[in-house]
C-alpha positions, 0 to 999 in steps of 0.5 A, a space after each residue: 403458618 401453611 399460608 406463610 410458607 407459600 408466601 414466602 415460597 413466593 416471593 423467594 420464586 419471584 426474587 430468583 427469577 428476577 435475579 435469573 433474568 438480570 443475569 441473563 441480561 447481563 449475559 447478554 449485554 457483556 456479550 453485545 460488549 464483546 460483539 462490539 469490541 471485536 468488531 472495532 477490532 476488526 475494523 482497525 485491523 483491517 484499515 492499518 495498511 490502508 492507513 499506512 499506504 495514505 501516509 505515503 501519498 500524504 508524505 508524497 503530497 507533502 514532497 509537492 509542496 516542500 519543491 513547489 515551494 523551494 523549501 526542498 533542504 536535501 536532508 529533509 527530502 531524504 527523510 521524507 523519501 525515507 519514510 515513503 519507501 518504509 511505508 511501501 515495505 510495511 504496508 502489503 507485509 503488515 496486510 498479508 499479516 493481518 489477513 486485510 489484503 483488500 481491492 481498495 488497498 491494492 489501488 491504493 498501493 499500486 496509486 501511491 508508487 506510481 503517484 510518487 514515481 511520476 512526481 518525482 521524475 517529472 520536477 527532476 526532469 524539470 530540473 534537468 537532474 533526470 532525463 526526460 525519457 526516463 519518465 517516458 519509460 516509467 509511463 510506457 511500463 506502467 501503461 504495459 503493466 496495466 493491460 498485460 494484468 487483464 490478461 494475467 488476472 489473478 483471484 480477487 487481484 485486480 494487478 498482477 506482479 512478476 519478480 522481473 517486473 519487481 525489479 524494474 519497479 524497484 528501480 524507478 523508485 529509488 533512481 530519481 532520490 539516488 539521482 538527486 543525491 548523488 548530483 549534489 554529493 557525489 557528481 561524479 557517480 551522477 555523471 556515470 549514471 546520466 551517461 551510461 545507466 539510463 541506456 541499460 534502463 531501456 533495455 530493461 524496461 524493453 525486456 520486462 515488456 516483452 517478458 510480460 507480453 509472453 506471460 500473456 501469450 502463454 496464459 492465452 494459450 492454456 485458457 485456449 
């Protein structure tokens, strides 16, 4: 009987422990799960304004195509600019969000609005819709923009923005499809804006030069 009870006292160890260490490794396999899901997680979260600023230049190439080849219908431009400029207001707002702000994400960003920019300024100035001076003015800022953020270099930021350069900004972005809007519905708007608008853009793309050039100045002066 005594030899029975250690048997038995034996073999109940032995299924315990093993039960033990299938709990464990269950335990740990339901952890290396999870560890995996948040990392997948992770990685989705961190590529979705990403993924919204590539639909832009997508959206943006798909404009290429639709005027290289005459397919350019009014209302189909007009959704398609649409749905570029949404993309531009959710992208960095949804990043900052989400705590995925990234270098790659502010080239992309600052690519695809000036990709979409230069495209559009140069078939309207093809088309005589805008001035050709315009798209020397959205190069010449551009261009500033670039070299005065050297000087303003922010942490972990490779472009620095201003409110007034904003503006300006905003405006080369709706200009050309309000341009190609109104010269088709609304002659009449379009003339006043050829004739007298762009006079005042150069005047504002001088200021917010020169209103960069001081920011420099005066970053200069405190590193100094």
């Amino acid at each position: 009987i005594g030899k029975k009870n250690v048997i038995d006292k034996r073999v109940t160890s032995y299924y315990n422990s093993r039960e033990a260490k299938e709990k464990v490794c269950a335990g740990q396999q339901q952890l290396i799960i999870q560890e995996k899901i948040m990392k997948f997680k992770s990685l989705v979260t961190n590529h979705i304004p990403n993924g919204i600023t590539i639909i832009r230049i997508i959206l943006t190439a798909l404009l290429v195509f639709l005027f290289a080849n005459g397919y350019e219908q009014v209302e189909i431009v007009i959704v398609i600019t649409l749905l570029i400029f949404i993309s531009d207001l959710v992208d960095g707002k949804i990043a900052r969000k989400l705590k995925a702000t990234s270098k790659v994400g502010e080239f992309l960003d600052v690519f695809a609005d000036l990709g979409y920019i230069l495209f559009m300024s140069t078939i309207l100035t093809i088309k005589h819709i805008l001035p050709g001076y315009f798209l020397f003015l959205v190069c010449t800022e551009f261009i500033a923009f670039i070299i005065t953020s050297q000087y303003l270099k922010e942490e972990n930021r490779y472009f620095v923005f201003d409110q007034v350069g904003k503006g300006l900004a905003v405006i080369y972005y709706i200009l050309p499809i309000i341009m190609y809007v109104t010269n088709i519905y609304v002659s009449w708007v379009y003339v006043i804006f050829k004739s007298y608008g762009f006079f005042l853009l150069v005047l504002m793309t001088i200021i917010v030069i020169l209103y960069r050039v001081s920011l420099c100045k005066n970053s200069i002066k405190q590193i100094a």
